[in-house]
Structures are given as C-alpha cells and as structure tokens.
C-alpha positions as a LaTeX table, in Angstrom:
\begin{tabular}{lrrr}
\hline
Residue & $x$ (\AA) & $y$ (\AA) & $z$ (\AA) \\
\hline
Unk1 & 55.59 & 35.16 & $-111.22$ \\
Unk2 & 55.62 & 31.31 & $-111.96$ \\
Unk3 & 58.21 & 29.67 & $-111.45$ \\
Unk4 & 59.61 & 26.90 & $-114.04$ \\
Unk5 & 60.40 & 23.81 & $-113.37$ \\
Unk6 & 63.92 & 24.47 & $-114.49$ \\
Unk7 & 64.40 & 27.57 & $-112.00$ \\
Unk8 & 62.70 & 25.29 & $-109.54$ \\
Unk9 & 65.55 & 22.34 & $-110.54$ \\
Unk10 & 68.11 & 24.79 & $-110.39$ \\
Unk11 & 67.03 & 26.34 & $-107.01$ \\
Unk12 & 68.21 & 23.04 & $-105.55$ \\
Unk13 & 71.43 & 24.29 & $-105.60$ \\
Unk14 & 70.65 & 27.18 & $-103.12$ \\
Unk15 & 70.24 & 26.93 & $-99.30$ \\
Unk16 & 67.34 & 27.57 & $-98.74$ \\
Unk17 & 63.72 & 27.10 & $-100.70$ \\
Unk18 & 62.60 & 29.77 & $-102.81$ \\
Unk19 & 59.90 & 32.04 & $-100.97$ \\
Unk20 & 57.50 & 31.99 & $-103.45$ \\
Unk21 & 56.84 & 28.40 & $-103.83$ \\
Unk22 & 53.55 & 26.86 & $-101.75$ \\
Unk23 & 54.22 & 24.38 & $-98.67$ \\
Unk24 & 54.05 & 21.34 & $-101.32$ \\
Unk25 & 56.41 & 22.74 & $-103.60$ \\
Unk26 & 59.07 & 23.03 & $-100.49$ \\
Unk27 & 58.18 & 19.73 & $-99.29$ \\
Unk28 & 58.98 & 18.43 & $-102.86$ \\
Unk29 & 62.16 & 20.70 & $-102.58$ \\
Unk30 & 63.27 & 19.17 & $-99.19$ \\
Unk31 & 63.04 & 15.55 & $-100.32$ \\
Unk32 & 65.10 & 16.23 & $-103.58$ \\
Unk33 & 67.64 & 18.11 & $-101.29$ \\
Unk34 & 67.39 & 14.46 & $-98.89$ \\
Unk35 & 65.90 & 15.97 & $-96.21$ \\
Unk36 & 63.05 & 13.15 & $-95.96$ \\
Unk37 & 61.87 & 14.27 & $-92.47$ \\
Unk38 & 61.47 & 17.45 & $-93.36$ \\
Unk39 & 59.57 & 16.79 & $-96.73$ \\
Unk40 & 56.95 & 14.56 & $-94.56$ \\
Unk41 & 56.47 & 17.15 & $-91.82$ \\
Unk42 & 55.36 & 19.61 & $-94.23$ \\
Unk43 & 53.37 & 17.39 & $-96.46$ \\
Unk44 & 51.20 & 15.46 & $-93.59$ \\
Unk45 & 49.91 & 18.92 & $-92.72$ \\
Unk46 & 48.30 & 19.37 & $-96.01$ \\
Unk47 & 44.59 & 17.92 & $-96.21$ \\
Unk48 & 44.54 & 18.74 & $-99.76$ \\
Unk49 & 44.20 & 15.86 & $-102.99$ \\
Unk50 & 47.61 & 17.42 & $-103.81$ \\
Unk51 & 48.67 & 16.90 & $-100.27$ \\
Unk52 & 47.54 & 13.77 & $-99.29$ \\
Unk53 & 49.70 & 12.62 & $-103.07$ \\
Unk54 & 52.90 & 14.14 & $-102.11$ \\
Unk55 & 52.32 & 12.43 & $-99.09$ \\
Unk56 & 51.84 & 9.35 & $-100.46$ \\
Unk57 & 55.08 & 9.94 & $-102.56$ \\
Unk58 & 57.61 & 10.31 & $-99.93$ \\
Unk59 & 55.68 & 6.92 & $-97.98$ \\
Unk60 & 56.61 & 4.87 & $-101.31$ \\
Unk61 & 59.84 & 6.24 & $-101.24$ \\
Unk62 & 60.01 & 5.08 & $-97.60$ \\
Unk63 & 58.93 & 2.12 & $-98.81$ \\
Unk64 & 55.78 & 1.71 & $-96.58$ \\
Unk65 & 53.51 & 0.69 & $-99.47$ \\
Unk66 & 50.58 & 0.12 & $-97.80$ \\
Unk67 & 50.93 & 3.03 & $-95.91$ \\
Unk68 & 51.93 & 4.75 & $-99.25$ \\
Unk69 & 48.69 & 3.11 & $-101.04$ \\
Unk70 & 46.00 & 4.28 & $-97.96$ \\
Unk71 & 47.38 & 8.16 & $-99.21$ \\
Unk72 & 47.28 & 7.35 & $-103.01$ \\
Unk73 & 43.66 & 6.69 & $-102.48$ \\
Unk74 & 43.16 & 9.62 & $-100.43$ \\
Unk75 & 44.44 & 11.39 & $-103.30$ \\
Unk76 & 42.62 & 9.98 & $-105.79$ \\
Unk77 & 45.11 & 8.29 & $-107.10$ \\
Unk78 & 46.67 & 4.67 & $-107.81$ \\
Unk79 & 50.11 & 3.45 & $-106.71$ \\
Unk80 & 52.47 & 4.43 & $-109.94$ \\
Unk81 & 54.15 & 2.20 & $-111.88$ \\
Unk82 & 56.81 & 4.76 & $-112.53$ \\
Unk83 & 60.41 & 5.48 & $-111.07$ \\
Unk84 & 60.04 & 7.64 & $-107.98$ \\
Unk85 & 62.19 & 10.19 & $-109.68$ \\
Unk86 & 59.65 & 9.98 & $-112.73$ \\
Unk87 & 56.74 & 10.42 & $-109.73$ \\
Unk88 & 58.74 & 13.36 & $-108.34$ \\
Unk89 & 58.73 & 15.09 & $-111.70$ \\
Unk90 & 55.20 & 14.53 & $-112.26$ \\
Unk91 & 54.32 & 16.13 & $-108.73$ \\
Unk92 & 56.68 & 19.10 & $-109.05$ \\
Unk93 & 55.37 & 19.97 & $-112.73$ \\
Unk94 & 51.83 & 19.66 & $-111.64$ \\
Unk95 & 52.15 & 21.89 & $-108.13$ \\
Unk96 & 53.90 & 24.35 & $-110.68$ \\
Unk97 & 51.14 & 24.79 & $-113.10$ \\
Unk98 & 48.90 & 25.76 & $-110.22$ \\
\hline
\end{tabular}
C-alpha cells in the first residue's frame, strides 16, 4: 500500500511513525513532530542521494549552511531557495512516490 501524503500529514497526529514508511520517511516524520535529534540520527545513516538530501535538509534547518551545502552536493543537489517547510514538502512527496 502507498501511503499519501495526506495519511502521511495526518499520521503526525499519532505517537508513533507509521510502520510502513522507509527510514527517510520517519526521519522526515520526526523533524515535523520537532524531534530534530532524532530526524538526524536516522538520516546520517543513510548513504543514499535521497539520504544524503534529507540530511542536508535538517543541517539548513539547523542553520549550518555550509555544512548543509557539503550534503546538498552529495545529493546532487543545490541549496533551495525555498521555505524549509516548502523543502520538507518536496522531500516527503518525493520519498512517497518511491
């Protein structure tokens, strides 16, 4: 079953993260929940593209930008010029079409 990104929006409201989600999808879950810690421990684990850009996500949102910029790259990716919630979206939508 895939999840939507509304079910996934609306499972912020529970506990817990689904079970069926992947690692980045709970990471993502985490930092929306405010658990920043949490949401890095799980991403810095993941030596994916899709890893290393959640991970440099949640270093912008620290706001260590060069630290933040070092993952973007690893990613494949530039620094956004969108809102971090905007970013978050982005992510979430594109972990849930995989």
């Amino acid at each position: 079953m895939i999840m939507s990104f509304e079910e996934f929006k609306a499972s912020l409201n529970e506990g817990q993260p689904p079970k069926e989600i992947n690692q980045l999808l709970k990471a993502l879950w985490h930092d929306a929940k405010g658990d920043w810690e949490v949401s890095h421990s799980i991403a810095q684990d993941i030596p994916s593209n899709e890893g290393s850009w959640v991970h440099a996500y949640l270093h912008r949102k620290e706001g260590d930008n060069g630290n933040a910029s070092y993952w973007y790259i690893r990613a494949g990716r530039t620094m956004p010029k969108v809102s971090l919630d905007e970013e978050w979206v982005e992510i979430t939508k594109a972990l849930l079409k995989k």
